[in-house]
C-alpha positions as CSV (number, residue, x, y, z in Angstrom):
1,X,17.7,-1.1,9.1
2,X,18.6,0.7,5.7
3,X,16.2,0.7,2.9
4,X,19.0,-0.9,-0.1
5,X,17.6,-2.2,-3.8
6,X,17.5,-5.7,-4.6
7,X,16.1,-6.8,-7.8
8,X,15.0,-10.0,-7.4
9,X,12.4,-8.5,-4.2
10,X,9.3,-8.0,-4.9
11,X,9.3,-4.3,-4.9
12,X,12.7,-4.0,-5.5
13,X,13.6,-3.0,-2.3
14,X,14.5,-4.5,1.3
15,X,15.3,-3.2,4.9
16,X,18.5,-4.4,5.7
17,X,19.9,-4.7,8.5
18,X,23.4,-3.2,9.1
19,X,24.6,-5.4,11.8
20,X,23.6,-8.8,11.0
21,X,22.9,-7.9,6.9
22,X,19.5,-9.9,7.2
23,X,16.6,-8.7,4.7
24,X,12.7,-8.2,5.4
25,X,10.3,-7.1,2.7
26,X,9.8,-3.0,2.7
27,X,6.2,-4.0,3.2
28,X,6.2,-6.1,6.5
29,X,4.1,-4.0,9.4
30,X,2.4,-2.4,7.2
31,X,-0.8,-2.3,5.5
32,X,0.5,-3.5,2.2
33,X,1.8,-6.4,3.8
34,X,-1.1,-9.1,2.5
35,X,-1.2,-7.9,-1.2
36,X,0.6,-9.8,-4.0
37,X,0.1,-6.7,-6.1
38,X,2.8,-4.2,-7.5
39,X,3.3,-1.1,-4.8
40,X,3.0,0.9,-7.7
41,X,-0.3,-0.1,-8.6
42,X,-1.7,0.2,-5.3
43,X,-0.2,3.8,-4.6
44,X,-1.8,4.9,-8.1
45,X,-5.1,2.8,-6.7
46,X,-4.7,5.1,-3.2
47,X,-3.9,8.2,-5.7
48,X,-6.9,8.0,-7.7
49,X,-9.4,7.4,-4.5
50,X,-8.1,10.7,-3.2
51,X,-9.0,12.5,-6.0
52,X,-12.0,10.9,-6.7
53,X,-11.7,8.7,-9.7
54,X,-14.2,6.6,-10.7
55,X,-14.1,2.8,-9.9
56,X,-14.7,2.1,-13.8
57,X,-11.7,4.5,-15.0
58,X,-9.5,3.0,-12.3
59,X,-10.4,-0.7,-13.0
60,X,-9.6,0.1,-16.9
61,X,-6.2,2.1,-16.2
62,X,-5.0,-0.2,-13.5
63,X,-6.5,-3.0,-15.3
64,X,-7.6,-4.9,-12.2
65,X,-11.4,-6.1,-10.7
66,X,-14.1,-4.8,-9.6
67,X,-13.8,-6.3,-6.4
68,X,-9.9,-5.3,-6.5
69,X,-11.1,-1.6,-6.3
70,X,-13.4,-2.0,-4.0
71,X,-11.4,-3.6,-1.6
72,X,-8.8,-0.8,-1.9
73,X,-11.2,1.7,-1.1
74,X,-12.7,-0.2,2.0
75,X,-9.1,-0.2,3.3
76,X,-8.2,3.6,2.5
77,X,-11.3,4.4,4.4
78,X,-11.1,2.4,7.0
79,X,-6.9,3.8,7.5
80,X,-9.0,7.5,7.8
81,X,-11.7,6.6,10.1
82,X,-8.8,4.9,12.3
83,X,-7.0,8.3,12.0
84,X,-10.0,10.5,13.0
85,X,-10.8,8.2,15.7
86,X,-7.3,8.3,16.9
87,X,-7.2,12.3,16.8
88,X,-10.6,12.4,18.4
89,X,-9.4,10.8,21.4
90,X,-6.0,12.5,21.5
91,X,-7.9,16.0,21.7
């Protein structure tokens, strides 16, 4: 699969596949998969939990909920305890 830009996707991107020149979403197997929002918006979201915005400033910038951001943090945190546990048992 090659990653190729098409404008009416989502994102704006596909996988494509070379041989048989189906498409599939750039998100599918992947933990952005279930959300109807922008990727930009949730990378920005993911950006601003790293460096420890507040939930307020990042509801008003984004312009999304409450709940929104709180979901999105559940999630990051949940991806880094998987990745601890995972290097915890590989040691």
């Amino acid at each position: 699969m090659v990653l190729g830009a098409k404008n009416r996707a989502q994102d704006g991107f596909v996988w494509r596949c070379n041989k048989c020149q189906s498409m599939r979403s750039v998100r599918v197997c992947s933990w952005f998969a279930e959300s109807k929002m922008p990727l930009r918006e949730i990378i920005l979201i993911i950006y601003m939990w790293v460096y420890k915005f507040f939930q307020d400033h990042i509801m008003r910038d984004v312009d999304i909920s409450k709940k929104t951001v709180v979901d999105w943090f559940s999630l990051c945190r949940e991806v880094c305890v998987k990745i601890m546990i995972r290097q915890h048992e590989a040691a």
